[in-house]
N, CA and C atoms as an extended XYZ file, in Angstrom:
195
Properties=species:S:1:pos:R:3:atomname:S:1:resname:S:1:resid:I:1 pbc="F F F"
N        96.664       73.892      123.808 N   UNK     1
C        98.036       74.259      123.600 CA  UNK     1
C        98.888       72.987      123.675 C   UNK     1
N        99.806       72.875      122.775 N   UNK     2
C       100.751       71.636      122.807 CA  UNK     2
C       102.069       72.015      123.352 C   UNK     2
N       102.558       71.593      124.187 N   UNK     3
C       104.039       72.284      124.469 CA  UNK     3
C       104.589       70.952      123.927 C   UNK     3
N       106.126       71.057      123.806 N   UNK     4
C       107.538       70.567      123.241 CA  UNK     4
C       108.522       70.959      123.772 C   UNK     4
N       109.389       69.876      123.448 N   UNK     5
C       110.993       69.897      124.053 CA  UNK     5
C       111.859       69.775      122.511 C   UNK     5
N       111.932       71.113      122.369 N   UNK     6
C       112.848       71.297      120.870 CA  UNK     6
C       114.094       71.316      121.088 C   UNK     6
N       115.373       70.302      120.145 N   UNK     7
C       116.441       70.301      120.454 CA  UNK     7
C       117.086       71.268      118.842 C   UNK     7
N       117.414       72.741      119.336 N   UNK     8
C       117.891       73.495      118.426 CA  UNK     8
C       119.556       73.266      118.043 C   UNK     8
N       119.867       72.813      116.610 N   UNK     9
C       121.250       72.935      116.209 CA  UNK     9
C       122.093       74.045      115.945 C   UNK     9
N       123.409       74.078      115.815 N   UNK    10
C       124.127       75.001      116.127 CA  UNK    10
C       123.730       76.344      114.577 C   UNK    10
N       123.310       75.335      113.592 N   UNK    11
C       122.627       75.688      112.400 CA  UNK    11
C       121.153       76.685      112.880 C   UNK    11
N       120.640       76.480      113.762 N   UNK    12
C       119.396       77.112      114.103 CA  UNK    12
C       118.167       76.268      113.926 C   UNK    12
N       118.582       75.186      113.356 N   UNK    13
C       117.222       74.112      112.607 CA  UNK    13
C       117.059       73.439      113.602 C   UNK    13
N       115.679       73.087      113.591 N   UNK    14
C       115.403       71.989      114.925 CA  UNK    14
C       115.295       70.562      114.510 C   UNK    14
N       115.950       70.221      115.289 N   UNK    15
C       116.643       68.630      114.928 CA  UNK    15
C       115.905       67.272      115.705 C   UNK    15
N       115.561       67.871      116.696 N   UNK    16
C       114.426       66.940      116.996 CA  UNK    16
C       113.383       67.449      117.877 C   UNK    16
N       112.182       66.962      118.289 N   UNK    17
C       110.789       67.024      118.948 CA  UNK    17
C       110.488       66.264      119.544 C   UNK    17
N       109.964       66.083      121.330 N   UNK    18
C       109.630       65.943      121.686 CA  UNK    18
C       107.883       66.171      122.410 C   UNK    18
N       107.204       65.868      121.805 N   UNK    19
C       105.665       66.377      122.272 CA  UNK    19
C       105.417       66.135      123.547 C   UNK    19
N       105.260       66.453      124.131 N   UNK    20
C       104.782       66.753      125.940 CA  UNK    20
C       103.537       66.325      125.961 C   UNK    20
N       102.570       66.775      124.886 N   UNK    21
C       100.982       66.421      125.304 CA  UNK    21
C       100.740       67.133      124.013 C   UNK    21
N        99.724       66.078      123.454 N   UNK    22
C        98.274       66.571      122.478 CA  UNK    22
C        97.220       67.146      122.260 C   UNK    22
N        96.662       67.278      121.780 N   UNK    23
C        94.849       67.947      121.641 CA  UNK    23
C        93.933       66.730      121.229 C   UNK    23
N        94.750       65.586      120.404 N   UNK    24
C        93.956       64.766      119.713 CA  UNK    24
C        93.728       65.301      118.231 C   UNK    24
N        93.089       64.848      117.471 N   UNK    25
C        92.289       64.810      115.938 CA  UNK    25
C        93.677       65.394      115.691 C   UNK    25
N        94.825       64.656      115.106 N   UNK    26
C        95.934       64.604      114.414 CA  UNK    26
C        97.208       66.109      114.988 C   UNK    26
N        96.857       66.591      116.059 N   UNK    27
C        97.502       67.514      116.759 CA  UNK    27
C        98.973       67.424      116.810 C   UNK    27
N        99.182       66.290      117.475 N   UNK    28
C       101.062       65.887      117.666 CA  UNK    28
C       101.441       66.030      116.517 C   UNK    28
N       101.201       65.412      115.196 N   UNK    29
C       101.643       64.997      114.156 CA  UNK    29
C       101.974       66.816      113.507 C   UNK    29
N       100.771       67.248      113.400 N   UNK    30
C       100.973       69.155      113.109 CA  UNK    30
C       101.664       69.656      113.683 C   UNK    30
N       101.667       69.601      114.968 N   UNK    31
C       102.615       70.296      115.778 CA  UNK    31
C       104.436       70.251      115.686 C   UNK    31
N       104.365       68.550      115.151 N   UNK    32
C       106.018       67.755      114.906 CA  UNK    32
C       106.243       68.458      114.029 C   UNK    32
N       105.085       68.192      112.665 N   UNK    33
C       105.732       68.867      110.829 CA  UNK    33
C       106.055       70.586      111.588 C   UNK    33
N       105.707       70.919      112.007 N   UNK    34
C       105.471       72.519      111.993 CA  UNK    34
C       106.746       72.826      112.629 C   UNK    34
N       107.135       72.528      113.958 N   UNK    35
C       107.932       72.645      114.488 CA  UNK    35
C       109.369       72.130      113.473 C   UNK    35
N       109.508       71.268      113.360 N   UNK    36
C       110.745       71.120      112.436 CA  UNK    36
C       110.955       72.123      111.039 C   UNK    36
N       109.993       72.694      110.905 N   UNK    37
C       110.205       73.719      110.035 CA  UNK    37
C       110.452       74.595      110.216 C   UNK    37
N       110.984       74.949      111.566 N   UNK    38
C       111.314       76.203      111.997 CA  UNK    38
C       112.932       76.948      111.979 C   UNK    38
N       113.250       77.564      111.724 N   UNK    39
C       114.397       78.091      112.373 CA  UNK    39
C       114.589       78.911      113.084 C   UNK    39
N       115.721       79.070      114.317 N   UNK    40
C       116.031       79.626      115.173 CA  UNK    40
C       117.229       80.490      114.738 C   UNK    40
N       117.305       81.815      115.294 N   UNK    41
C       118.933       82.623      115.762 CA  UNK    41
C       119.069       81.603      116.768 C   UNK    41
N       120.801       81.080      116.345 N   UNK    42
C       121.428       79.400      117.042 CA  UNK    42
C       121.803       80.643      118.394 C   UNK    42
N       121.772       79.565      119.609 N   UNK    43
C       122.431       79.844      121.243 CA  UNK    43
C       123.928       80.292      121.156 C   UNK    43
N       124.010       81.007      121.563 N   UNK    44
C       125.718       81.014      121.361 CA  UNK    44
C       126.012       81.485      122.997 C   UNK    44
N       128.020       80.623      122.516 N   UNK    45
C       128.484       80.918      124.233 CA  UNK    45
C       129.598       81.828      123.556 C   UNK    45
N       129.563       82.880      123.917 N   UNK    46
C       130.576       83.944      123.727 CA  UNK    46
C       130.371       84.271      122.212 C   UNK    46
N       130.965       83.857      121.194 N   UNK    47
C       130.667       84.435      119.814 CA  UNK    47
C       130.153       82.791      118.830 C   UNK    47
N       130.518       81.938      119.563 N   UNK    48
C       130.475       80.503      119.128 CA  UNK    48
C       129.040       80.236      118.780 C   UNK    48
N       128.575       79.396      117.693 N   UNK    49
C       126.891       79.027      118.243 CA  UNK    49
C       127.245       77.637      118.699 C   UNK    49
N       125.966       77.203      119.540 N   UNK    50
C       125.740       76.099      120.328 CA  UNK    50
C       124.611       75.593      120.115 C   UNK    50
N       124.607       73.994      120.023 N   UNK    51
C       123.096       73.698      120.320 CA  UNK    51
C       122.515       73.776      121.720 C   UNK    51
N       121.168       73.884      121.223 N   UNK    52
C       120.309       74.253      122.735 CA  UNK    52
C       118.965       73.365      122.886 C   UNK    52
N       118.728       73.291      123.937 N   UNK    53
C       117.290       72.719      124.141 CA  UNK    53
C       116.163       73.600      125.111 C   UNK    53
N       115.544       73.921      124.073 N   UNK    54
C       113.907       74.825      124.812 CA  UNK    54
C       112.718       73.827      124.688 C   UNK    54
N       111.696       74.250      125.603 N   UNK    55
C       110.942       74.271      125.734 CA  UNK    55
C       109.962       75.320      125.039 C   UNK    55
N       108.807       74.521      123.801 N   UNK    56
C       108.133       75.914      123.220 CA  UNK    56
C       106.799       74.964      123.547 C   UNK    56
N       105.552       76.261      123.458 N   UNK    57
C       104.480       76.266      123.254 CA  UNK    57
C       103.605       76.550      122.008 C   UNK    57
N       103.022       75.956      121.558 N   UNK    58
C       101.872       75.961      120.155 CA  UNK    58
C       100.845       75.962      120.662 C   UNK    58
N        99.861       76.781      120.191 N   UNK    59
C        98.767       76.983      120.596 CA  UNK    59
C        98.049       76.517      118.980 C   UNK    59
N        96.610       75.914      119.149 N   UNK    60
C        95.978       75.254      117.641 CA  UNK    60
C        94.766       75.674      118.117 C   UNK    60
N        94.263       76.698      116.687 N   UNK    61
C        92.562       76.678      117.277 CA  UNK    61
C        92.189       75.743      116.318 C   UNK    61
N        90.711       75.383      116.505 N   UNK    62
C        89.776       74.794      115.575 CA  UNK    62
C        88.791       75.735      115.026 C   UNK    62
N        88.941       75.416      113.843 N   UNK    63
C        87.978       76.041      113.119 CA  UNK    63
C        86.748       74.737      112.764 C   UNK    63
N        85.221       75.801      112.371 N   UNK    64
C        84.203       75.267      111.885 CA  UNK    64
C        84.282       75.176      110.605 C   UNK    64
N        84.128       74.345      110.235 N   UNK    65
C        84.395       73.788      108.413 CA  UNK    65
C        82.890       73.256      107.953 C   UNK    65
């Protein structure tokens, strides 16, 4: 499992990545593309959106090829 420190924009898009820890055999790098492709419902304070910063988890299996 790779966890991250995703910094979500008020847009919902994640704007930057932080990787916490790898698996190795090109893991961080999948985990970065993937994660920035994500979008979020943005944080909001009262009706406003806000940026936010979470903490997510990715989990990667390996397959036999």
């Amino acid at each position: 499992m790779i966890k991250a420190i995703l910094t979500i924009d008020v847009d919902g898009h994640v704007k930057d990545v932080k990787i916490l820890n790898d698996l190795g055999y090109g893991t961080r790098e999948s985990a970065r593309e993937a994660f920035l492709k994500w979008i979020f419902e943005p944080a909001k304070r009262g009706a406003e959106p806000v940026a936010t910063i979470i903490t997510y988890s990715i989990r990667f299996v390996f397959l036999e090829g």
